[in-house]
C-alpha positions in Angstrom: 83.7 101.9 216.5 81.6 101.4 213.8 83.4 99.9 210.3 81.9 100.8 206.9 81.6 96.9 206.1 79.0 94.0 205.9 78.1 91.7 208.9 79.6 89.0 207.0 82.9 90.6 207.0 82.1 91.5 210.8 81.4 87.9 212.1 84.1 86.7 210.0 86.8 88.7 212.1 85.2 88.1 215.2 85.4 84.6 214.6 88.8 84.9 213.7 90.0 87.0 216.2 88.5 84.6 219.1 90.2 82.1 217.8 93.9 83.5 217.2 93.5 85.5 220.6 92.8 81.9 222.2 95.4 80.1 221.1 98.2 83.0 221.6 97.1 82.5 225.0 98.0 78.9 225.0 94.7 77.6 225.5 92.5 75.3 224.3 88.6 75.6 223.6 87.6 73.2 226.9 89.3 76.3 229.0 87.9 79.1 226.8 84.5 77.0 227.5 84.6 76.7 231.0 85.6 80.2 231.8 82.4 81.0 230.4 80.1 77.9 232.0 79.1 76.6 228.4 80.2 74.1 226.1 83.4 73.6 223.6 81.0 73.2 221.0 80.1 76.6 221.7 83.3 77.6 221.8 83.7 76.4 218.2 81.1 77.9 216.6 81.9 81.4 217.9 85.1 80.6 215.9 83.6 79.6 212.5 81.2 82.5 213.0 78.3 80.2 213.5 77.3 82.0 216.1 77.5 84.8 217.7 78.9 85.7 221.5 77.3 87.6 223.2 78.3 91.1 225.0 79.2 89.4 228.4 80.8 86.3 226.6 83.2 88.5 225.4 83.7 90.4 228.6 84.8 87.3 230.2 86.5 85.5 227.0 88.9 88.7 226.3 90.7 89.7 229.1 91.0 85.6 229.6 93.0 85.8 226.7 94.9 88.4 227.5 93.5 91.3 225.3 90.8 93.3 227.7 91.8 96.5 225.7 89.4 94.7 222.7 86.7 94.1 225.0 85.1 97.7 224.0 85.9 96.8 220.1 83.9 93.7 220.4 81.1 94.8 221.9 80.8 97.4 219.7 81.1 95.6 216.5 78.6 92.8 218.2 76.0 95.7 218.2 76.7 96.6 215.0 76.0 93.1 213.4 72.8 92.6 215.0 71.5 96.2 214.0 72.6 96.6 210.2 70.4 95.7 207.4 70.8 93.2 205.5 72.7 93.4 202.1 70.8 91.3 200.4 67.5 89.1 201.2 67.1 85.6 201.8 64.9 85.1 198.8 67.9 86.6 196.7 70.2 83.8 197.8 68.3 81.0 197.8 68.9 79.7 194.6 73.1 80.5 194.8 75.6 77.7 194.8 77.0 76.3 198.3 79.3 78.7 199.4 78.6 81.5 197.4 76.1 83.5 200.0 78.7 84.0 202.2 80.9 85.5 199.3 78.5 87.5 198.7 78.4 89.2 202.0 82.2 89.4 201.9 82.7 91.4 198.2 79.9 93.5 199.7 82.3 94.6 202.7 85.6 94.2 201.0 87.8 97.2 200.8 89.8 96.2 197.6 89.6 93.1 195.6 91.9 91.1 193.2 91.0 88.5 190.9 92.4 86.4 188.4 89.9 85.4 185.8 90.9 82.1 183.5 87.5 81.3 182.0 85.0 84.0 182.6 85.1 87.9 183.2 84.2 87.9 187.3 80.5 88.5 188.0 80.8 92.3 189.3 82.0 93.4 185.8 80.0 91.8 183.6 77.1 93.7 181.8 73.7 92.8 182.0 73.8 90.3 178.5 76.9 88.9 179.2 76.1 87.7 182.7 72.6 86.0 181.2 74.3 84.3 178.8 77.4 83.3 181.1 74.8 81.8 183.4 72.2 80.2 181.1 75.2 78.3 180.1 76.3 77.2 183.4 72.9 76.2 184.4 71.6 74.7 181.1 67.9 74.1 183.1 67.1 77.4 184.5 63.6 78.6 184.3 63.5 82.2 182.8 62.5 83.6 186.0 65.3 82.0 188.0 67.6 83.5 185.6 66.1 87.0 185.8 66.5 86.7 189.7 70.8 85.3 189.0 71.2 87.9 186.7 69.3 90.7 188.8 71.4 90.1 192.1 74.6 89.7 189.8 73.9 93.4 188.3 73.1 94.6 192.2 76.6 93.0 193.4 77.7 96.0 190.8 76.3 98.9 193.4 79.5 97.9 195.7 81.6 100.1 193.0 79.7 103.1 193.2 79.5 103.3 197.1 81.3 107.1 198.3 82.5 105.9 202.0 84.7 103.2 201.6 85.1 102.9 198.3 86.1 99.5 197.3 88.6 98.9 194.5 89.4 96.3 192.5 92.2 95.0 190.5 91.6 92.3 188.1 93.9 90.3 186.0 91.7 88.6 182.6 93.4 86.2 180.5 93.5 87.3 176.8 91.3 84.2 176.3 88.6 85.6 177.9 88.5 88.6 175.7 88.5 86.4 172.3 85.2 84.0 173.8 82.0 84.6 171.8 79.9 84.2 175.1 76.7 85.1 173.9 77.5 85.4 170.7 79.3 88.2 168.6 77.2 91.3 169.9 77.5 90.7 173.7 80.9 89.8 173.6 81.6 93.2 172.1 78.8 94.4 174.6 81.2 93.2 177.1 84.7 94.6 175.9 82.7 97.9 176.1 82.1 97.7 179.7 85.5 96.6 180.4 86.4 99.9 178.4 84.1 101.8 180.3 84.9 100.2 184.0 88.4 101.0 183.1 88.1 104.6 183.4 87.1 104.3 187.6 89.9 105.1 189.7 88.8 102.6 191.4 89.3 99.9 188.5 92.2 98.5 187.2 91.9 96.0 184.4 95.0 94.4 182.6 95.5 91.5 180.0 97.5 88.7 180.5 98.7 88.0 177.5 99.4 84.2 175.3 102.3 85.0 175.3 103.5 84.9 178.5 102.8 81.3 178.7 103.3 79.7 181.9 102.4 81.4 185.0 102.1 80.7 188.3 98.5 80.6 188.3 98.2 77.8 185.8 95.7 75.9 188.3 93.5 78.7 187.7 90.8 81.4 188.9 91.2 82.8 192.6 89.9 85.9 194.3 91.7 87.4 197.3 89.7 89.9 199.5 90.8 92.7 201.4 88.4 94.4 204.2 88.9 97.2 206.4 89.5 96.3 209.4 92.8 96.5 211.3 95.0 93.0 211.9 92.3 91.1 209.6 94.3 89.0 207.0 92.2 88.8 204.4 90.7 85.3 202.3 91.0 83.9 199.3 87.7 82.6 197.5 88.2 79.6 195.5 85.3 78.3 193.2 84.0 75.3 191.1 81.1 73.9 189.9 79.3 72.9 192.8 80.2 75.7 194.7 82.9 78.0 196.7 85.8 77.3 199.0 87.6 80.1 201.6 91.5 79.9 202.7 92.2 82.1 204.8 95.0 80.5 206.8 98.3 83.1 206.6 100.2 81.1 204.7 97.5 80.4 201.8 97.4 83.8 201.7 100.9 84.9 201.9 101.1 82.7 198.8 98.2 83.9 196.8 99.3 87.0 197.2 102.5 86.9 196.3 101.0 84.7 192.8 98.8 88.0 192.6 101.7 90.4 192.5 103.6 88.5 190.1 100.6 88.1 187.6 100.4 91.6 187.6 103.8 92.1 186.8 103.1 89.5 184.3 100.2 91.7 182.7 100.0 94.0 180.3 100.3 97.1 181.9 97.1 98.9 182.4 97.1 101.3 178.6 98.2 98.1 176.4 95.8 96.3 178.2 93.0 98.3 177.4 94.5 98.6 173.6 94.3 94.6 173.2 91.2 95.0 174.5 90.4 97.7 172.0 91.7 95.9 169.2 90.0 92.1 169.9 86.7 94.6 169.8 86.9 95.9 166.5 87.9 92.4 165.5 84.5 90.5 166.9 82.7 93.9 165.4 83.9 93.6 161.7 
């Protein structure tokens, strides 16, 4: 069984699987530990996705729980994280905000996304002077070459659109404020509306507007991303994020609820033709 995903995504449903498995069966992580001869610690991390068990830790672990018909699943998928490439190199992440690696890895694998974008238009649409400019002004002290490296990985995160098997699609909601910000200046903000225009044409991208006058929305507290991978039973996260770096619920509940705010923003939104007219029309505005 091999999944047209990340590792990231991988690990992260292993993890999650151990532990839901585990405590459907009533038990705690002293009994998954000593089943196994090793520690709860242990235990734990194979539940944050720390680590990773091994083939005959999940042999043992599975059936405990009462689900030996994943054993050959697991094992499988086990293989397949320690044997895929990377997606992106150590040296590309170094620099990225606490948090944010790990995102990374997750968009990568993601089967659809949908965001809600408050302040800024989200990283894997933005063209190549936007995102300079969006970051330079995040990170008033970065050296030119740091920048080139942010702005580099941000226009590779792009790739993830073009990929045939799997393709992953993406639904975003912008707030008309976003569309009327001069980030960059006149000529890049138009630079961007372009690309919005031109990403808009992908079957695989839907972009609408939500407009001022809508006012209040459920989504007032701002930005979110919620992530959907292809794997069966896996529930999906929301990404939250700030200045000093990125947060992950994935608890049902949290996500029940962002998803339901997700739904109703896009009833909320313009639909997906008046969207792109606004869009049209705050262009030719910044242009004249």
């Amino acid at each position: 069984m091999s999944l047209s995903t990340t590792p990231t995504v991988i690990r992260r449903y292993l993890a999650f699987e151990l532990k839901r498995l585990r405590e459907a069966a009533g038990l705690h992580q002293t009994d998954a530990a000593k089943r196994i001869d090793t520690t709860k610690g242990r235990i734990g991390h194979f539940e944050t996705g720390r680590n990773l068990p091994k083939l005959p830790d999940v042999e043992l672990l599975l059936p405990f729980y009462g689900a030996p018909e994943l054993v050959e699943t697991f094992c499988e998928l086990i293989v397949q994280v320690r044997t895929s490439p990377v997606v992106f190199e150590s040296d590309d992440l170094a620099s990225l905000p606490p948090g944010f690696d790990f995102y990374l890895g997750l968009e990568q694998g993601a089967s659809r996304i949908f965001t809600y974008d408050a302040v800024v238009v989200t990283g894997i649409l933005q063209c190549r002077r936007y995102a300079e400019a969006a970051i330079r002004g995040h990170f008033t002290e970065l050296s030119d070459d740091l920048l080139a490296d942010l702005v580099g990985l941000r226009m590779r995160r792009q790739e993830a659109l073009d990929r045939t098997e799997g393709p992953l699609h993406v639904d975003v909601v912008l707030d008309e404020a976003i569309l009327r910000k001069e980030i960059g200046g006149r000529d890049v903000a138009v630079e961007q509306l372009d690309r919005l225009k031109t990403l808009a044409q992908r079957p695989n991208v839907v972009i609408r507007v939500l407009p001022y006058s809508v006012g209040a929305h459920p989504s007032l507290h701002g930005s979110f991303t919620l992530l959907e991978f292809p794997i069966e039973r896996d529930p999906g996260v929301v990404y939250l994020e700030d200045r000093t770096g990125g947060s992950y619920r994935d608890d049902g509940g949290n996500i029940d609820e962002y998803t339901a705010v997700a739904r109703r923003l896009m009833e909320l939104a313009l639909p997906e033709r008046k969207s792109l007219s606004l869009i049209d029309s705050i262009r030719r505005e910044l242009a004249s």
